[in-house]
C-alpha positions as CSV (number, residue, x, y, z in Angstrom):
1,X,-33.5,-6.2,-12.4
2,X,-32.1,-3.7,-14.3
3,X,-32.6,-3.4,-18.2
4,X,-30.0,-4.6,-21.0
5,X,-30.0,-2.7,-23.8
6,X,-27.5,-3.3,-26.8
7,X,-26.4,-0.2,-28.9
8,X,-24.9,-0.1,-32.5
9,X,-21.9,1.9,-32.3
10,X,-20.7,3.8,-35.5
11,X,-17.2,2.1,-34.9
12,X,-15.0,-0.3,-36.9
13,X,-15.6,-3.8,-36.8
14,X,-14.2,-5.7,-34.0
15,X,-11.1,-8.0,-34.7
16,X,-12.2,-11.7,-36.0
17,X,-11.9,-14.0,-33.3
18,X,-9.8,-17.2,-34.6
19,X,-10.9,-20.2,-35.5
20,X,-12.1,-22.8,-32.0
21,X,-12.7,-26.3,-32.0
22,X,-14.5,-25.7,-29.2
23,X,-17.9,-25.1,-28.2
24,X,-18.8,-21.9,-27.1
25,X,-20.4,-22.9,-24.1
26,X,-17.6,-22.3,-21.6
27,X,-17.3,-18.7,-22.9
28,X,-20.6,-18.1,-22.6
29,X,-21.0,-19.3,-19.5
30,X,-18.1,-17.7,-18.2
31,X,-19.7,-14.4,-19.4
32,X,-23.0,-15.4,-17.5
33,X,-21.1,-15.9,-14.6
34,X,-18.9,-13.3,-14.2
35,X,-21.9,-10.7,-15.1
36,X,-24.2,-12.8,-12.3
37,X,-21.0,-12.0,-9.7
38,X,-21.7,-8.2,-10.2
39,X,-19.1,-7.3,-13.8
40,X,-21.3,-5.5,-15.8
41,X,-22.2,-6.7,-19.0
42,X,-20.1,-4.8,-21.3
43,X,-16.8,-5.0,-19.5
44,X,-17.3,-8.9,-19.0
45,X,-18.0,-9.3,-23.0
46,X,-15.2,-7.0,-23.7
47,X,-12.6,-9.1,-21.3
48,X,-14.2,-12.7,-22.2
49,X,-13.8,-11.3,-26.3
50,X,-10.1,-10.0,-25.5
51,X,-9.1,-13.2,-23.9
52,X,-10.9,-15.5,-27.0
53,X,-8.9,-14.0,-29.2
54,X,-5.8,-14.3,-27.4
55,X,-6.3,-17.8,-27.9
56,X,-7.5,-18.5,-24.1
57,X,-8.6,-22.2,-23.6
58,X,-11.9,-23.5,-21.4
59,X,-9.5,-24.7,-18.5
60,X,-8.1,-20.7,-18.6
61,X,-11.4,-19.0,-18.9
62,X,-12.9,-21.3,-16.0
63,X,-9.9,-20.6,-14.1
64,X,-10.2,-17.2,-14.2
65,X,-13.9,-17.4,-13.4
66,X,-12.9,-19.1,-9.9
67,X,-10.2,-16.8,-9.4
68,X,-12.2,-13.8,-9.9
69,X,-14.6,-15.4,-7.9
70,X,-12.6,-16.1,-5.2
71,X,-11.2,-12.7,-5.0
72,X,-14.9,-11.2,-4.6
73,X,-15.3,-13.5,-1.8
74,X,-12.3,-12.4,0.0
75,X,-13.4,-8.5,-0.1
76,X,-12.4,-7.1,-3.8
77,X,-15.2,-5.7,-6.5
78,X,-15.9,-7.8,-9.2
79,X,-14.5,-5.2,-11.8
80,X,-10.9,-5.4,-9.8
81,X,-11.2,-8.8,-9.3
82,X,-11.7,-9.4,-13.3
83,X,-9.1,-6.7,-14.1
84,X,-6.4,-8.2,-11.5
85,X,-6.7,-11.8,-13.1
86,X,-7.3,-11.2,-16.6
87,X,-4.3,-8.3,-16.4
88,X,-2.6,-12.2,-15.1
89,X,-3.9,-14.4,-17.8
90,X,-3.1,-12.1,-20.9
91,X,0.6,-11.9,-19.7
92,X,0.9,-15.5,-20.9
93,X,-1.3,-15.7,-23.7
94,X,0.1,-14.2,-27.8
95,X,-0.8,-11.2,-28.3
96,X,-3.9,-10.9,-31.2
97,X,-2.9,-12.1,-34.3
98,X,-0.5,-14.8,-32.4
99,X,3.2,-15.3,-33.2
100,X,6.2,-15.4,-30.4
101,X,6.7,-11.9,-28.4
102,X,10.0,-12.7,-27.8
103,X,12.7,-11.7,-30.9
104,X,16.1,-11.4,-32.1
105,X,19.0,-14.4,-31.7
106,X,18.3,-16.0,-28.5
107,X,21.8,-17.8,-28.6
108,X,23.7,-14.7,-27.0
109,X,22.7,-13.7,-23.6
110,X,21.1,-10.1,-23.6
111,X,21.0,-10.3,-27.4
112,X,17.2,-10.6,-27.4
113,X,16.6,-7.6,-24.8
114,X,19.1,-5.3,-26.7
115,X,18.4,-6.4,-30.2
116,X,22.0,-7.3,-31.0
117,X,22.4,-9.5,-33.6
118,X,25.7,-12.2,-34.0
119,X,27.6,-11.3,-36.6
């Protein structure tokens, strides 16, 4: 079984992840799943982290545990698999530090994609 060994990096902090009201229990075991299915440790941590502070709830992060899961069964590595699905779950989550994506005046068609405004 191969070694885990955690290095300090001389980086900046990473981003605070917000506020749950949920154990972390799911999240971790998530992690210890996805990294027992073959994702190595530091790209499982860094796409569990990502998706946490996204806002990603239990039901998504188990979701995407069977998906990924699935898709190992049915022939793909477990680094595709994780990239494949979570690529799929961050298109419908905030992005970090939350707030709408969409913007402009919604009331107009093609007034949001072009950034016209009524006047």
């Amino acid at each position: 079984m191969p070694s885990l060994r955690i290095q300090a990096r001389a980086t900046s902090p990473p981003a605070p992840m917000p506020s749950r009201n949920e154990s972390i229990a799911v999240p971790l075991g998530v992690l210890t799943q996805l990294v027992a299915g073959g994702v190595p440790v530091a790209r499982a941590t860094r796409a569990v982290a990502e998706l946490l502070r996204r806002g990603a709830r239990d039901e998504q992060l188990i979701a995407l545990n069977d998906d990924v899961r699935s898709y190992v069964a049915a022939g793909a590595s477990p680094e595709a698999a994780l990239d494949v699905r979570t690529r799929g779950l961050t298109a419908v989550l905030p992005p970090v530090g939350g707030g709408s994506v969409v913007t402009g005046d919604m009331s107009s068609p093609g007034a949001a994609a072009t950034g016209a405004k009524k006047p």
